[in-house]
Each structure stands twice: as structure tokens, then as C-alpha cells.
C-alpha positions in Angstrom: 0.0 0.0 0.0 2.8 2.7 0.7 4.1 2.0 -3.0 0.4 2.7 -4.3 0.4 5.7 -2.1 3.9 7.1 -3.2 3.1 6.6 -6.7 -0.1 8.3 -6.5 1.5 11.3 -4.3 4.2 11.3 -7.4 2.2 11.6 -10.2 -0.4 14.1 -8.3 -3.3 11.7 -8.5 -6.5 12.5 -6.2 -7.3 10.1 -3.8 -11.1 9.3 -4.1 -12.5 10.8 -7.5 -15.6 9.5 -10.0 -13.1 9.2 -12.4 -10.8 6.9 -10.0 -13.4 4.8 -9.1 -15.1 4.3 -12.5 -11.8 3.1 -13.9 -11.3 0.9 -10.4 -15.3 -0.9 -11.5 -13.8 -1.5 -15.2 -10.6 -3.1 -13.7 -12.4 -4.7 -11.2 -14.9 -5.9 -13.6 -12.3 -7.3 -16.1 -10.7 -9.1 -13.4 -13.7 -10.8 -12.0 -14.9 -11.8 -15.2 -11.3 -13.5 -16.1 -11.4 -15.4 -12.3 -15.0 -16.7 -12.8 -13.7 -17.7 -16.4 -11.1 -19.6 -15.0 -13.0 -20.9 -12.2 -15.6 -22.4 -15.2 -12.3 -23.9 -17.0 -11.2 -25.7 -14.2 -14.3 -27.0 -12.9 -15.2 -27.9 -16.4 -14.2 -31.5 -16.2 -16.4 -32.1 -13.5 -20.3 -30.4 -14.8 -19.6 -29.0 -18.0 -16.7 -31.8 -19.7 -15.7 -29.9 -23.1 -17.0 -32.0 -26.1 -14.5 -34.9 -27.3 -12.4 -32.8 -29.7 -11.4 -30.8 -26.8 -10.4 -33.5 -24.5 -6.4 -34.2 -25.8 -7.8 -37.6 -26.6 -7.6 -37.1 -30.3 -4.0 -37.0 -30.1 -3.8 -39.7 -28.2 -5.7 -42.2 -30.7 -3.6 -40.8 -33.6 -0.3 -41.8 -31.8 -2.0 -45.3 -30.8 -3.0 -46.1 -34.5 0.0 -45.2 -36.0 1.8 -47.4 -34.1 -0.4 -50.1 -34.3 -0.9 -49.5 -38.0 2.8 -49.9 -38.2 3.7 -53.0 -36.7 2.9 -57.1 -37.6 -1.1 -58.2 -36.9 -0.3 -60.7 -34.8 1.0 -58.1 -32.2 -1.8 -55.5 -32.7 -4.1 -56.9 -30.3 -1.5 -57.0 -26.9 -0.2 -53.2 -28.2 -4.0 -52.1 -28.5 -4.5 -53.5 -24.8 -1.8 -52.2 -23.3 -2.6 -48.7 -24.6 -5.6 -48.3 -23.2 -6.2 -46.0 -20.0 -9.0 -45.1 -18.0 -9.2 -42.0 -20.5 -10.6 -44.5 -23.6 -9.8 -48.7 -24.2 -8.2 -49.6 -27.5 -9.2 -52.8 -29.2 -7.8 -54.0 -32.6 -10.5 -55.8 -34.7 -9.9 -57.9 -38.2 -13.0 -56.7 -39.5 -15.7 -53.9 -39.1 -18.6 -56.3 -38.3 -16.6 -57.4 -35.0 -17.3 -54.0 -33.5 -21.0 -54.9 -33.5 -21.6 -51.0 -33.9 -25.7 -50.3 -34.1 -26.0 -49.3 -37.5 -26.7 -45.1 -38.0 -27.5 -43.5 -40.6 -24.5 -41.0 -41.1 -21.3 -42.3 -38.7 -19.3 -40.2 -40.1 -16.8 -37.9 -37.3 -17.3 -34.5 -38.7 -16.4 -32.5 -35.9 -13.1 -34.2 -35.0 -12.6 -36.4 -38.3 -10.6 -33.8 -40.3 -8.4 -33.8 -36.9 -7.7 -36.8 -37.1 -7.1 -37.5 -40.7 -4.3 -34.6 -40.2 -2.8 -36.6 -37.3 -2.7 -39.7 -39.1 -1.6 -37.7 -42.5 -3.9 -39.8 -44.1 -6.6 -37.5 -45.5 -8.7 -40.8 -46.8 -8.9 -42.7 -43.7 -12.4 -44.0 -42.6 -13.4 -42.6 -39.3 -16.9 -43.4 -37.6 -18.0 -42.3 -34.3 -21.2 -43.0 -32.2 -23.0 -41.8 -29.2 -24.6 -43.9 -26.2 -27.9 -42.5 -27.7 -27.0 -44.1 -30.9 -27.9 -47.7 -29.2 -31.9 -48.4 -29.5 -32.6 -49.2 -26.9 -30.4 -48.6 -24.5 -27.9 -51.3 -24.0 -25.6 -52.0 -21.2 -22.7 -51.3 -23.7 -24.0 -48.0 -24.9 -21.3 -46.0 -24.9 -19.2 -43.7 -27.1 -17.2 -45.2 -29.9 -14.7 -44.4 -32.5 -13.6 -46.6 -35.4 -10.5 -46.2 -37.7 -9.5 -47.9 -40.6 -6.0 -49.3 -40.6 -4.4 -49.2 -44.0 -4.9 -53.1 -44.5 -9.0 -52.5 -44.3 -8.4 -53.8 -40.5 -10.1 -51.8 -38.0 -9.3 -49.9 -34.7 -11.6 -49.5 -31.8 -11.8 -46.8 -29.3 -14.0 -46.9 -26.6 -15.0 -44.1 -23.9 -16.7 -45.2 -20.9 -20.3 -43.9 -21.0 -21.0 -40.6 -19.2 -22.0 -37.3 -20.2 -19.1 -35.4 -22.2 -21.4 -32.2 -20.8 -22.9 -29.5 -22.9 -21.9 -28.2 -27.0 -20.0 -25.0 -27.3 -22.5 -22.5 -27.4 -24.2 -23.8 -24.0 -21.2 -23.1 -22.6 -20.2 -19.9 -24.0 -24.0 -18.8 -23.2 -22.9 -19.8 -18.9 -19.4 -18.3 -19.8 -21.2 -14.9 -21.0 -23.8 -14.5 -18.0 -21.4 -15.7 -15.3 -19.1 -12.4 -17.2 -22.2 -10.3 -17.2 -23.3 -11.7 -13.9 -20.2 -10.5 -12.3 -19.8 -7.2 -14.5 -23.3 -6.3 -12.9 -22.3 -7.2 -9.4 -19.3 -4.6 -9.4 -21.2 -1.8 -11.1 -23.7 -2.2 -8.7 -21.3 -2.1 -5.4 -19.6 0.9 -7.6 -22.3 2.9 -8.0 -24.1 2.3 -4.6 -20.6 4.0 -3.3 -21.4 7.0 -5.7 -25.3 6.9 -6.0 -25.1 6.7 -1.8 -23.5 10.2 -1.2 -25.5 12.0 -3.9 -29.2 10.4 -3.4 -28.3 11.8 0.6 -27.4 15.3 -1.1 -30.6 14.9 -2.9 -32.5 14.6 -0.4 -30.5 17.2 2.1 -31.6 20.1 -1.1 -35.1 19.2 -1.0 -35.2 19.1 2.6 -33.6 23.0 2.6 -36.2 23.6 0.0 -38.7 23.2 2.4 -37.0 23.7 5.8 -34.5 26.8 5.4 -33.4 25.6 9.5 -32.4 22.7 7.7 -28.8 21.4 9.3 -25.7 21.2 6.8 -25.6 17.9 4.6 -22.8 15.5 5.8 -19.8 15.8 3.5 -19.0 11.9 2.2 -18.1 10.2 -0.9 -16.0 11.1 -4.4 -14.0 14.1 -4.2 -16.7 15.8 -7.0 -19.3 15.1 -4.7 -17.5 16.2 -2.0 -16.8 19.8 -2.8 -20.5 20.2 -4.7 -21.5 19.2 -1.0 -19.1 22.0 0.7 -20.5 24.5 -2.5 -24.1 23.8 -1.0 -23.3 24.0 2.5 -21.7 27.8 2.0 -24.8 28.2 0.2 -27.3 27.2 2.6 -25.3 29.0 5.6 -25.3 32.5 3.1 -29.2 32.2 2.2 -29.5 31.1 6.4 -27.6 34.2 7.1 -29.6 36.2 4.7 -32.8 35.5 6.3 -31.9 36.3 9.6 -30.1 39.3 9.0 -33.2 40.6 6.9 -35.8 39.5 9.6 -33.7 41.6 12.1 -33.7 44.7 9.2 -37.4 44.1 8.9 -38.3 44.2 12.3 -36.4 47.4 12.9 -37.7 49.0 9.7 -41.2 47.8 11.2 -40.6 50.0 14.0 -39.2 53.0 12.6 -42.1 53.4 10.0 -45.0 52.8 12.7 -43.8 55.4 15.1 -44.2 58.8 12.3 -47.5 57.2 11.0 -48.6 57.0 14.7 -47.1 60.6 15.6 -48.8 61.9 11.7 -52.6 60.3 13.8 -51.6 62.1 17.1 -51.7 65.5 15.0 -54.1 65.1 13.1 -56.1 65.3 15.8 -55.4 68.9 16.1 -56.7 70.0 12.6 -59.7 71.3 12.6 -60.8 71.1 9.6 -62.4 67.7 9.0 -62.1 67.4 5.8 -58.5 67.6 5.5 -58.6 66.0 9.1 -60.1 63.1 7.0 -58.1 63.2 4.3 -54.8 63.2 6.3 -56.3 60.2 8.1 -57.1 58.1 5.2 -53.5 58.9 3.7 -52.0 57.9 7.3 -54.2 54.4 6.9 -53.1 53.8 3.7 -49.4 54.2 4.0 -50.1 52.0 7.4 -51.5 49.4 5.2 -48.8 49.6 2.4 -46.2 49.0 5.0 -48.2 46.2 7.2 -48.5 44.4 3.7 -44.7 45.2 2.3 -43.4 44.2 5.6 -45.6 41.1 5.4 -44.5 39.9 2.0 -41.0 40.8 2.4 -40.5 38.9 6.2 -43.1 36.0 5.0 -42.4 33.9 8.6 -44.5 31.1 6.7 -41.3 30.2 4.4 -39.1 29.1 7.5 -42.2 27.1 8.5 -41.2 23.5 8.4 -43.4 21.2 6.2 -45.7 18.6 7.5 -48.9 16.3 6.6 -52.0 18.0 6.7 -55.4 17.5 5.6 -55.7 20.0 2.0 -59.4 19.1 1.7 -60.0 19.6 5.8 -58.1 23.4 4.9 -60.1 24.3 2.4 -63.1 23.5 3.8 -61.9 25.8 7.2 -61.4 28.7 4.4 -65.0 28.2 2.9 -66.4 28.4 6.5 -64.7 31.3 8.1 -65.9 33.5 4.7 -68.8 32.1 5.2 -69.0 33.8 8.8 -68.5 36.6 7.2 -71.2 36.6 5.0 -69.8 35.3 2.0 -70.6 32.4 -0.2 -67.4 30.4 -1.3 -69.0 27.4 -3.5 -66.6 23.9 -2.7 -65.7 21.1 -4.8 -63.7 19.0 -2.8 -63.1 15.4 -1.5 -63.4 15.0 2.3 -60.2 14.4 3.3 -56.7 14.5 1.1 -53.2 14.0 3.1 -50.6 16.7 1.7 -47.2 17.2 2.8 -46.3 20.9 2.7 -45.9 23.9 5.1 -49.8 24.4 6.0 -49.5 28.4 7.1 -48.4 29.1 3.5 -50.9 27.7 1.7 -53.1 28.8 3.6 -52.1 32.2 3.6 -52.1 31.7 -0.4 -55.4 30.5 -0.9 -56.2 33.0 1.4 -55.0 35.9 -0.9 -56.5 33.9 -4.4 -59.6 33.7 -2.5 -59.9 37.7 -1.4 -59.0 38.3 -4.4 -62.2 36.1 -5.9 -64.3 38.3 -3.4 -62.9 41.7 -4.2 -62.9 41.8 -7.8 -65.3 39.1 -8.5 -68.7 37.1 -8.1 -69.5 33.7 -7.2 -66.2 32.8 -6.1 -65.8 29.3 -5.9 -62.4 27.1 -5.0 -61.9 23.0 -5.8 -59.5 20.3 -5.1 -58.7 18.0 -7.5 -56.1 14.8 -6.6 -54.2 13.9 -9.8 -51.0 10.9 -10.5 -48.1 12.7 -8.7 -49.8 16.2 -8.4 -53.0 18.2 -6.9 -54.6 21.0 -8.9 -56.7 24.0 -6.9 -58.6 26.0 -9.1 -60.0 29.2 -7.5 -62.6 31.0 -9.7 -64.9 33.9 -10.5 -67.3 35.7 -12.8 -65.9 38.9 -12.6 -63.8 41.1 -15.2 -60.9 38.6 -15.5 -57.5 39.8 -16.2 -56.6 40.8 -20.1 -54.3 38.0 -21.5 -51.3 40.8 -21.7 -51.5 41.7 -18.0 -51.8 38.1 -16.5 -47.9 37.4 -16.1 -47.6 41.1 -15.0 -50.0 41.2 -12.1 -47.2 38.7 -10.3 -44.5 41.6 -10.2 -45.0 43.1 -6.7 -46.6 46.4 -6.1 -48.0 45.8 -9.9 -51.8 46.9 -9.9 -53.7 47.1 -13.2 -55.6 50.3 -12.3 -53.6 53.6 -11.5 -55.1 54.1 -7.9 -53.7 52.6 -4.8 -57.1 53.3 -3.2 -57.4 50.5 -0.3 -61.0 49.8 -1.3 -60.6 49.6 -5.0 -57.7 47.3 -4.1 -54.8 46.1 -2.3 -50.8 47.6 -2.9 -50.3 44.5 -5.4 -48.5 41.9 -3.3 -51.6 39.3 -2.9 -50.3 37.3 -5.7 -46.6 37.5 -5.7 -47.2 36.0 -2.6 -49.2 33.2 -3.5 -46.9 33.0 -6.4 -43.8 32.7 -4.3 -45.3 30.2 -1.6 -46.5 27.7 -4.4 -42.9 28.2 -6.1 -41.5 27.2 -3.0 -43.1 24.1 -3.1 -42.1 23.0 -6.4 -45.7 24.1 -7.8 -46.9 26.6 -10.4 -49.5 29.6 -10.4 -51.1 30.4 -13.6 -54.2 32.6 -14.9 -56.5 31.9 -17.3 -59.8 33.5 -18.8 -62.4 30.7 -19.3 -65.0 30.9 -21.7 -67.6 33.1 -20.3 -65.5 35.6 -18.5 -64.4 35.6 -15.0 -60.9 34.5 -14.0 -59.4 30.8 -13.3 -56.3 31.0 -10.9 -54.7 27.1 -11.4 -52.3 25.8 -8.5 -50.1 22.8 -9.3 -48.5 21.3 -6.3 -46.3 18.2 -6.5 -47.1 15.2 -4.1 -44.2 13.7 -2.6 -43.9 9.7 -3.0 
């Protein structure tokens, strides 16, 4: 291991990379693949025996017939005996008919005939094989055979005990390829567990600062890459963390400064006598005081550090329809009883809320309805009022953005309603869109993901 590690410190090479270990799962993989190959060769004689050509017995009978071929008759028989092995038995017979073979249709020995010839250099020679299966019915002597013909028309028999020489070629080269695939898979698969591990955690530490900005800092682990994306993230997360507290504390502060003039502006008022600019001064006083409760309420949105939860959507929209309904409004529902979303309850709420006043003020027969979808849930909130015109309905989501000129507070609000519905949907990986359905009135379309 220290030459590995010198080597690597030499050359500069990074310890733990994607790279590193991609190439480590090829080598790895190779070197599997060659060991299981192996393994297959040498167990091979035992449940998968190579087919006869294979075997080194072919060489073997051509050495044993040439020298019986080449020496007196009357010794052939006691040379044939003594050749034989527990490999194959060697028997020398005057004529074919003493071999008592089971007569086949074709016995010629294609596959390891022209083998033979080319041992014997005899490119003529008769060669005929069989196969226990050849014998009909089985016989106690089934069992594989091989004849060759001597160059005096006398006849050589080779005999191999019955058993099973295993399977063909391609059988085994099919085994071969799905043990090599087999184990090619297997070390992928621990390879990329090591890199999926680290990233599917990463994953799932975004989402979870997606919808918790408290959210702690993801564990730095795995691949160098992943590693510093990791770090990259966690200065991220502790910048936008920083962010948000530093502008809750500017908030709060700007909160306070604003309020005390407005209050002091009320205080002398009180001193004008004239009540119609005593009235006027007042209703300027409330509407600054409501521009700055709603900009400070937009802008510090404590809803967005809310941490998300299950709740019942159909059980909150239902609570919404009711308290307008206190107040002496009509809200027509379309929802299922109950529906389980995971989400950050306060800010939906506080968006439907918006959609829904919206309805109200610029509207009739506002309605709102749930709808459950494959992986998503749709709210639609309508009304048959004026709509918005096609070219102002991506504008109205800038804030402060009003379609008419005034800022009256009861022809309308200061234009934040919905860039904040806007922004809370957003932050749940959802959309907001308008439409103008046929008939008039306006459709407001909320898209919220559902988390499997």
C-alpha cells in the first residue's frame, strides 16, 4: 500500500474521485470476469466436460494407430490392450462387423474427423464415431465409440466409458457470457451504490432546505466531485441562512421606525380642525399604514421558514370556505373529504387566502376545488368577474404591480396578494397560472407536486 500511495503522491493523483473509481469498477470488472472464467475452466471437467475434440484424446488415438498401423497383426491386439487408460480402451479388430456397432445413418466424425485425418496424415482414412444415444434401446454397452480404418482394411476400436461429455459449445459460452455479465453487474452495482449513496443523501438534504431553510448542513462523504459540490451547497445554505436572519432583524427594525411617524402623523391630526383635510390626512395615514403592514408582510413571510408537515388540504379548504362564510360570504366547494398533503400548512393557507380575497374583491360567485391527480394536486380558484386581459396576466405577479392607477385600499390592495401566492406555491415546487375561461371571469390554477 505505501508503493500505491507514493506513486499516486508522485504523479499528483487525487485520492477518491468518479473518475478513480469508474476506472477501479472496469478493472475490477475485467478481473472478475477472467477469475469466474477460470474458475468455469477448471471445474469444467467435472459439470460442464468440453465436447470430445477438446479432451487431448484425439491426439492420443492418432499416436496409438499409427503405431499399431505400423507393426505385424499378430502383435496388434496386446499393443491395443496395453494402450488403453481409463481416459478410452483400444481394441484391434480384423473386420468392421466385429465392432457390432448399431448401424446409424451418417457415422461419419465431422467435428473431429478432419483432426484426425491430419494426425494420421492420411486425408482418406475411414473414421466413424457414435453416441450412447445411438444404441436403441439402451444397452448396457451404450457407450461412445470411434472406429478407424488401418491401412490393410483392418479396423481400430476406441471406446470411452459412457458418461455425459457435458454441454456443446454454445451452451457453454451462453454460462461463460452470463457468469461475465453476472459479475460485470455485481461490481457496477457495489460501484455505484458508493457514488449513488452520497449523492441520493445530497438529494435529499436540497429538498429538505427547499422546504426547511433551519435545515442542518448535509454530511460531507463520498467522491472528491461530490464532496466539494457538498461544501459549494453547505456555504450556500449557511449565506441564504444568514440572509434571512439578518433581513428579519432589518425588517423588524424597519417595522418599527415606519410605525412610530405614521402613529405621531394620527396624534396631530387630531389637532386639525378642519375635518375634511382631518379626513383626508387620516385616510392617507391608513393607507401608507397598510402599504407598510403588507410590504413588511410579503417581504418577512415567517411562513417560508415554516417546516413542512402532513395536513389534511381538503379539511383546509373546507376551514377557508367556512370562516368566509362567517363573514357573510358564499365560497362554492368542490372538494373530496379528506386529502393528506405534505407541505408547510401556514403558506398555503395564507395563499389560498390571498386567491380567495382576491375572488371576493374583484369578482362574483367565487368558488375554490381540489382536485387529486397521478403525482400532483390541482386547486382551481374562480370567479365571474372582469378577469384579467391576456397581456397583464404574467404582469400582475411583479409586486406592487396593480392594473388600475389608484392605490385606493378599497378599490384594491398595494399589489402583493399574488406574488405571494406566487412565491409560496414556487417554494413548493408548484406553479400559479391565470387563465380567462370561456364566459368571462378568472381561473387561478395551483399545481402542487405530491411527494412519493
Amino acid at each position: 500500500m505505501s508503493v500505491v500511495r507514493a506513486v499516486r503522491a508522485t504523479l499528483g493523483l487525487p485520492r477518491d474521485t468518479v473518475a478513480r473509481w469508474i476506472a477501479l469498477t472496469t478493472v475490477a470488472a475485467m478481473l472478475t470476469s477472467l477469475a469466474l472464467n477460470g474458475v468455469v475452466s477448471l471445474l469444467g471437467g467435472v459439470w460442464a466436460r468440453p465436447p470430445l475434440t477438446e479432451t487431448g484424446l484425439m491426439e492420443k488415438a492418432a499416436a496409438v494407430t499409427r503405431i499399431i498401423d505400423s507393426v505385424p497383426p499378430a502383435q496388434r491386439p496386446g499393443i491395443a490392450s496395453a494402450a488403453s487408460d481409463k481416459a478410452f480402451t483400444s481394441q484391434w479388430l480384423p473386420r468392421h462387423e466385429d465392432a457390432r456397432m448399431p448401424p446409424v445413418d451418417d457415422p461419419d466424425f465431422r467435428s473431429g474427423g478432419p483432426l484426425l485425418r491430419r494426425l494420421l496424415d492420411r486425408p482418406t482414412a475411414k473414421i466413424e464415431a457414435y453416441e450412447p444415444t445411438d444404441w436403441v434401446p439402451q444397452l448396457a454397452e451404450s457407450r461412445y465409440s470411434l472406429l478407424i480404418e488401418l491401412r490393410d482394411q483392418s479396423w481400430l476400436l476406441f471406446s470411452v466409458p459412457t458418461r455425459s461429455w457435458g454441454l456443446s459449445e454454445l451452451p457453454r459460452n451462453l454460462i461463460i457470457l452470463v457468469l461475465i455479465l453476472s459479475s460485470t453487474l455485481l461490481v457496477a452495482l457495489v460501484a455505484t451504490r458508493h457514488l449513488a449513496t452520497p449523492l441520493e443523501r445530497f438529494a435529499k438534504g436540497a429538498r429538505r432546505f427547499g422546504v426547511d431553510f433551519k435545515a442542518p448542513p448535509i454530511a460531507v462523504e463520498g467522491p472528491r466531485e461530490i464532496r466539494e459540490a457538498i461544501l459549494a451547497f453547505n456555504g450556500m445554505q449557511a449565506q441564504i441562512q444568514h440572509f434571512l436572519q439578518d433581513r428579519t432583524q432589518m425588517l423588524a427594525a424597519i417595522s418599527h421606525d415606519l410605525r412610530a411617524p405614521l402613529t405621531r402623523m394620527r396624534l396631530r391630526g387630531e389637532f386639525i380642525e378642519d375635518p375634511e383635510q382631518q379626513s383626508r390626512l387620516f385616510r392617507d395615514v391608513d393607507e401608507m399604514q397598510a402599504m407598510v403592514n403588507s410590504a413588511l408582510e410579503f417581504f418577512r413571510d415567517d411562513a417560508r421558514l415554516e417546516q413542512a408537515t402532513a395536513f389534511d388540504l381538503a379539511e383546509l379548504l373546507h376551514t377557508l370556505v367556512d370562516d368566509f362564510k362567517d363573514a357573510g360570504i358564499d365560497v362554492a366547494l368542490d372538494a373530496p373529504p379528506r386529502y393528506v398533503f405534505v407541505g408547510r400548512p401556514i403558506g398555503i393557507k395564507r395563499a389560498l387566502v390571498n386567491l380567495l380575497d382576491n375572488a371576493v374583491k374583484y369578482g362574483m360567485e367565487p368558488g375554490i376545488s381540489l382536485r387529486a391527480l397521478a403525482g400532483s394536486v390541482e386547486i382551481h380558484v374562480t370567479d365571474r368577474g372582469p378577469g384579467i386581459a391576456p397581456e397583464f396576466q404574467e404582469k400582475v405577479f411583479a409586486p406592487f404591480f396593480r392594473i388600475e392607477g389608484s392605490r385606493n385600499k378599497h378599490t384594491g390592495g398595494v399589489g402583493l396578494g399574488l406574488p405571494a401566492a406566487r412565491a409560496i406555491v414556487l417554494e413548493h415546487g408548484g406553479s400559479l397560472t391565470l387563465e380567462s375561461p370561456y364566459g368571462g371571469g378568472l381561473e387561478v390554477k395551483v399545481v402542487l407536486p405530491v411527494s412519493v
